[in-house]
Each structure stands twice: as structure tokens, then as C-alpha cells.
N, C-alpha and C positions, 0 to 999 in steps of 0.2 A: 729569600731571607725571612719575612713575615713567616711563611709558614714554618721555617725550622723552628724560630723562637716560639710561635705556641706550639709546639710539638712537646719542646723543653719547659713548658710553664713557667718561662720569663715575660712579666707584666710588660705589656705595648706601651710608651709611655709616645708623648709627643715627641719627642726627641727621633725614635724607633722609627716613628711615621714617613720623619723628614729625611731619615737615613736611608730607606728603603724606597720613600719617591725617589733622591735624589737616583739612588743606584739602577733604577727601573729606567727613569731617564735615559744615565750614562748608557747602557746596555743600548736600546734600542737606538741612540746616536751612532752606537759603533758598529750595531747590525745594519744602519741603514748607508753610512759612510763604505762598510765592508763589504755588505751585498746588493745592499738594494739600488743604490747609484748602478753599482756596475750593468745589472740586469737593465735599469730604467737605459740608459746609453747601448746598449746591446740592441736593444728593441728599438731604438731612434735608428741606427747602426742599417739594420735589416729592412725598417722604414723605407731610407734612402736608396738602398739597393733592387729593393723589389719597386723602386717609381723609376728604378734607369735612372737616379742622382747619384752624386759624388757622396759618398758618406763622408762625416768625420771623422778626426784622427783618431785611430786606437791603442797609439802608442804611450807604454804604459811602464814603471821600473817595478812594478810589483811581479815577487819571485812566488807568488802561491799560485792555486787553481786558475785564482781568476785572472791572474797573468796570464796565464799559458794560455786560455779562452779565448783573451784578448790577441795576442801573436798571432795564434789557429787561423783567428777571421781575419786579422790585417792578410797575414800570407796566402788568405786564399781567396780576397778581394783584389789582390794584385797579380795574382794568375787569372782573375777574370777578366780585368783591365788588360793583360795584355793579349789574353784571346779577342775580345772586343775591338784591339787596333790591329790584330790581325784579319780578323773577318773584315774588316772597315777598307784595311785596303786591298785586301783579293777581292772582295765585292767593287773597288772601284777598276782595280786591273780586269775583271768581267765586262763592265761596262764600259770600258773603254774601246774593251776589243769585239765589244757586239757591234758599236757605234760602228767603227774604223769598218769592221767588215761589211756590213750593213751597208754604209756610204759605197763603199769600193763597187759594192756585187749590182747597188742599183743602178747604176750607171750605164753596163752593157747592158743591163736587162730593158731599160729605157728606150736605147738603142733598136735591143733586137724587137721590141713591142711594135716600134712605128715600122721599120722595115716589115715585119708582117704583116701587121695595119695597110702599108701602101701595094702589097702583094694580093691580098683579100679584096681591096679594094677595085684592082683591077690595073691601079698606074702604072705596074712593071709588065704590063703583057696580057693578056688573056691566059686563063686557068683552066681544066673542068675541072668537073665535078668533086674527081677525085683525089684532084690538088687542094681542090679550098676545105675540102671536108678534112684534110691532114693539116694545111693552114691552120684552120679554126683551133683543132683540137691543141695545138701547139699555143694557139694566142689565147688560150684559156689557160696551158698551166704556166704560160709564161707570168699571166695576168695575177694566179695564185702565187708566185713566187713571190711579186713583188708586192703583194698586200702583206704575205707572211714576215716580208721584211721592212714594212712598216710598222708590224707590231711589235715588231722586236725594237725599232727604234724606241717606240713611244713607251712600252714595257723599261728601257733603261731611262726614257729620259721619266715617266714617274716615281720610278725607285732613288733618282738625285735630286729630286723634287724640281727639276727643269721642265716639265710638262707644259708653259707656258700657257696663258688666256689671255686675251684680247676681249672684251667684254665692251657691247655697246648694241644701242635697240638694232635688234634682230625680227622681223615679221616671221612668225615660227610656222608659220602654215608655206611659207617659200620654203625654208631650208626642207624642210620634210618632203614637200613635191619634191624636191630635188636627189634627195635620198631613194624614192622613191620610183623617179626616171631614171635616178642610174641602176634600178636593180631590176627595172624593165625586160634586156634582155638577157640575166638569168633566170629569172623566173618562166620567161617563153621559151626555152631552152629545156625546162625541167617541165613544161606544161601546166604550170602555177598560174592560178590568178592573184589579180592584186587589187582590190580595193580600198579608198582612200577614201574616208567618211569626214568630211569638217563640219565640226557640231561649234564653232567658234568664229566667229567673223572675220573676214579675209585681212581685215589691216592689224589684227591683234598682233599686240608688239611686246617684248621678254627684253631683259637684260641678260645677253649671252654671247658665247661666242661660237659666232656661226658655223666656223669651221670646226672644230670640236665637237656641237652636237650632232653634227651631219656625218661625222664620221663614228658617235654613238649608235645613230640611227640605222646606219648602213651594216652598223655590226649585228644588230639585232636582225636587221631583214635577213640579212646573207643567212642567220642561222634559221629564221623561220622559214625560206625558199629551199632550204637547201634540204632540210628535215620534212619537207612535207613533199604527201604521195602524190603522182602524176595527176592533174587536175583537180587535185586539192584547190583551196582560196585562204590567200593571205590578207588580213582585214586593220589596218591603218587607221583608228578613229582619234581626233585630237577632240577632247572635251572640258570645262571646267566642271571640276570638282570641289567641293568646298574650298574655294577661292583657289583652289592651283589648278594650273593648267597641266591634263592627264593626256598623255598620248600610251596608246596603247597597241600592241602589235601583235594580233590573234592569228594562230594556225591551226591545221587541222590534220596535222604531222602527227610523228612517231610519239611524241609529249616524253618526260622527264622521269625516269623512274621512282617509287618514292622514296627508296633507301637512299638513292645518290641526290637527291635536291638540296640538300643543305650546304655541296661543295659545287654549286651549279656558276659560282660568280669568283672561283679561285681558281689562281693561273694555271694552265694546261691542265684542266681539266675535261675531260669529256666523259658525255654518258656512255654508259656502257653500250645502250641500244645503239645511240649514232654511230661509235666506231664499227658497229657490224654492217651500218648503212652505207656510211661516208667513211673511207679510210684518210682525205686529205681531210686538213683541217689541223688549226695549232691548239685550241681552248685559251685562246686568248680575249677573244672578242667580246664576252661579256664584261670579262674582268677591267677591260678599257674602258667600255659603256659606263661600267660602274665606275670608276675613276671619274670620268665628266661629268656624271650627272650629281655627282655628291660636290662637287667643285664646281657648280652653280646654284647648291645650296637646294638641291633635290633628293628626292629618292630613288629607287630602284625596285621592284618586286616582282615577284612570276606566279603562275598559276600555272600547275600542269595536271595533267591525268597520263597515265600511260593508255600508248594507241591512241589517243584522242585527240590529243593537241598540246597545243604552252600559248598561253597568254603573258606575254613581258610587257609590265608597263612603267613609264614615268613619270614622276610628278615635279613641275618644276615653279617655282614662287613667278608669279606676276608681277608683283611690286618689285619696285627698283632699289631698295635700301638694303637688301640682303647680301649686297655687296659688301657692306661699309665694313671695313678692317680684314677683307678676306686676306691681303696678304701678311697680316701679320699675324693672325692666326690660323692661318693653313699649314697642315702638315700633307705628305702625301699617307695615300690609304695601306700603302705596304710599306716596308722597310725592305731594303736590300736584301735577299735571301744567299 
């Protein structure tokens, strides 16, 4: 408006002035009521949706564009809401029937373990040679069956966030021998050594839950015995490290290759080299490791080279207050897939 009137060589007077703030005004009240609310709430809208919250209501009686933009996103916020209660509960009807099967299948397996066990042993009879060596080889994949179908437990119960811990002073250098004795007669099996270096004093004591890291621990061995070549040495050092206590578990195996290391700790995964090694095997076992050791308020990480080796180690807090509010702010590390 200003500019038309001097276009027209009609004098600006104050009046003119007041006419044209006021209308400059109105204008931008009605650009911002018309457009620019809508946009600001749009982007609040998209906010909510990209953090996984409930956005707010878009419903709206205006019949222009930005009606129709508004409809566009409710209805396509409510096709996402009902794929989301659909995955939610095919992911629960999944886990239910891993559970269910899982429970069912360990049961005989439990079973035929010890009847083998008491066959190898000697208590049903005298064997030779060529019996126990068909034994054995049967109480080993018996043995992989039923570890396979622990992880499948523990894999559903951290996807429902039932993963349970029991947390109380744990002497960390026991549970580790312990991991360590049960992985005794695979590694002599494979012709592995096993060395166990404690750089940490025998009563040091952690707030953990023992059963949980000892079956961390056993996941990491099982893959470093199992990846490394006949009379290779597998090397177990617990150390403190800038006030955490580092346990570390060195091989001198097939190592990691380096295109695939960054999917080295996600479920069923495996390296390419291993599957050409080892055909048995789930790729579970890291990715459980990692579950427990960040749910004691630790880390995780590896070093590898190919042909050379993998170093996995842990770092876990010493102090006791790293506890405090874990269960109310723990989530689990995966979501149902």
C-alpha cells in the first residue's frame, strides 16, 4: 500500500502511516494464524512420531490445502498405529511359541544328556572303544542342542524385557574360573590352550549377577575355542583399567574380517570365515554377552585382525552405586523384531 501511494504522488501523511502499520499487521496475523501455526504443529506432529510418542490431535474443519495435509497425516498416523499393534502382537505370539517350544524340547533333551552321561560313564555296562567314541560324539551335539535352546530362551526373554538380574557382591575372579573350567574340556577336545592371568586380587568383589556374567563369559570362550586353530592359546586376563575392572579374552584363531565387524554383536550373525570353519553354531552368543554386560552398567568391544586372532573384552564398574534406579530406567537393548 505505501508503495502504491508514492507510485501515485499522494503525500504520506501520518494518518497513511497508521493505515498501513495497522494493515501490515493484520496481514502477517492472518499469515501466521493461516500458515504458519499449521506448519509450527506439523513439525511438533512429526516430532512426536519420529521419538515413538503419541502425537497430537490433527483433527481439523478447515476445507483448504492445509486441511487436506492435516487428514493426509492423521490417516496415515493411524495406519501406522495399527501396523505397530500388529507387529506387537505377532512378535508376542513369536515368543511365546519359542518359549513353549524351547521348554517342551529341553526336557527330553535333559533326559537323553544324563542317560548318555551314565553310558560314557561306564554305569550301564562296559563300552569299547567304538561305542564311547559314537557316545561322545552324540553327548556333544546333544549338548549343542541344548545350549542352542537356551539362547533362544534368553533371546525372547530380552526382547519382553523379562531377562531378569539378581545383583549382589560377586568375587569376579570365581565366576570367571568357573567359566573357564567349564570350557576346559572343549577346548582339550579341539587341542586349545587356556590361560587364566589374574592381574587383580583374589577377594575383589563387583556388584553382579553371577549367573548372568558367567554365562557372558562362557559365550565369548566357546567362540574363542571354537575359532582357533589346533594348539592355538586362548588367554583370559582380568585387569583394572582406569578404575574398571577389564577382563579380556584373547585368541589366536581365524579373527574377524574387516568388512563384517561392525555386525559382529547382532543376532545371528556370523562371519563369513567361521561359517566356512564351523557350520554349527546360532550367532547368538555375543549378542547375549552384550545384553549382560551393558545391564551391569559395562561395556563391550573387540579387536580383531584377520588370520590372527580377536581380542573381546569387558569393562565392568567396581563401585556399587551404578546400580541405583537400574530398574527404572532399563530398557532392553533390542526391540522385538
Amino acid at each position: 500500500i505505501f508503495l502504491f501511494l508514492s507510485s501515485i504522488d499522494v503525500p504520506v501523511s501520518s494518518f497513511s502511516l497508521i493505515v498501513v502499520s495497522a494493515a501490515a499487521f493484520l496481514l502477517s496475523f492472518v499469515l501466521t494464524r493461516v500458515i504458519a501455526q499449521p506448519i509450527l504443529l506439523l513439525t511438533e506432529y512429526m516430532r512426536h512420531v519420529a521419538a515413538g510418542k503419541t502425537p497430537p490431535d490433527l483433527k481439523t474443519a478447515r476445507k483448504d490445502e492445509i486441511g487436506q495435509l492435516f487428514r493426509f497425516f492423521g490417516a496415515s498416523m493411524q495406519k501406522i498405529n495399527e501396523n505397530r499393534e500388529r507387529e506387537t502382537a505377532l512378535s508376542q505370539i513369536k515368543s511365546q511359541f519359542v518359549t513353549v517350544a524351547a521348554h517342551q524340547l529341553r526336557t527330553p533333551l535333559s533326559a537323553l544328556k544324563w542317560s548318555l552321561r551314565l553310558m560314557l560313564d561306564g554305569d550301564m555296562g562296559e563300552i569299547n572303544e567304538r561305542q564311547r567314541k559314537f557316545l561322545q560324539q552324540s553327548y556333544q551335539t546333544n549338548e549343542h542342542i541344548i545350549h542352542l535352546i537356551n539362547d533362544f530362551l534368553d533371546i525372547s526373554r530380552i526382547e519382553e524385557g523379562r531377562f531378569g538380574f539378581q545383583f549382589q557382591k560377586t568375587r569376579i575372579l570365581d565366576t570367571i574360573q568357573k567359566a573357564v573350567d567349564a570350557s576346559f574340556a572343549q577346548a582339550t577336545m579341539r587341542q586349545v590352550n587356556i590361560q587364566f592371568l589374574k592381574e587383580i586380587p583374589e577377594e575383589t568383589e563387583i556388584i553382579a549377577d553371577e549367573s548372568r556374567l558367567y554365562t557372558a563369559f562362557t559365550n565369548v570362550l566357546d567362540n574363542a575355542i571354537r575359532y582357533s586353530n589346533a594348539g592355538g592359546t586362548v588367554v583370559v586376563r582380568a585387569a583394572l583399567v582406569k578404575d574398571m575392572l577389564e577382563i579380556r579374552i584373547t585368541d589366536d584363531g581365524i579373527g574377524i574380517p574387516a568388512a563384517e565387524q561392525a555386525k559382529i554383536f547382532s543376532r545371528f550373525y556370523r562371519a563369513s570365515n567361521a561359517i566356512r570353519q564351523q557350520t554349527e553354531g546360532s550367532g547368538l552368543g555375543l549378542f547375549i554377552a552384550k545384553n549382560i554386560i551393558e545391564r551391569h552398567g559395562g561395556a563391550i568391544g573387540f579387536e580383531s585382525e584377520g588370520e590372527k586372532g580377536t581380542s573381546v573384552f569387558f569393562t565392568l564398574p567396581v563401585k556399587e552405586d551404578f546400580i541405583k534406579d537400574q530398574k527404572a530406567s532399563y530398557q532392553p537393548a533390542v526391540k522385538a523384531a
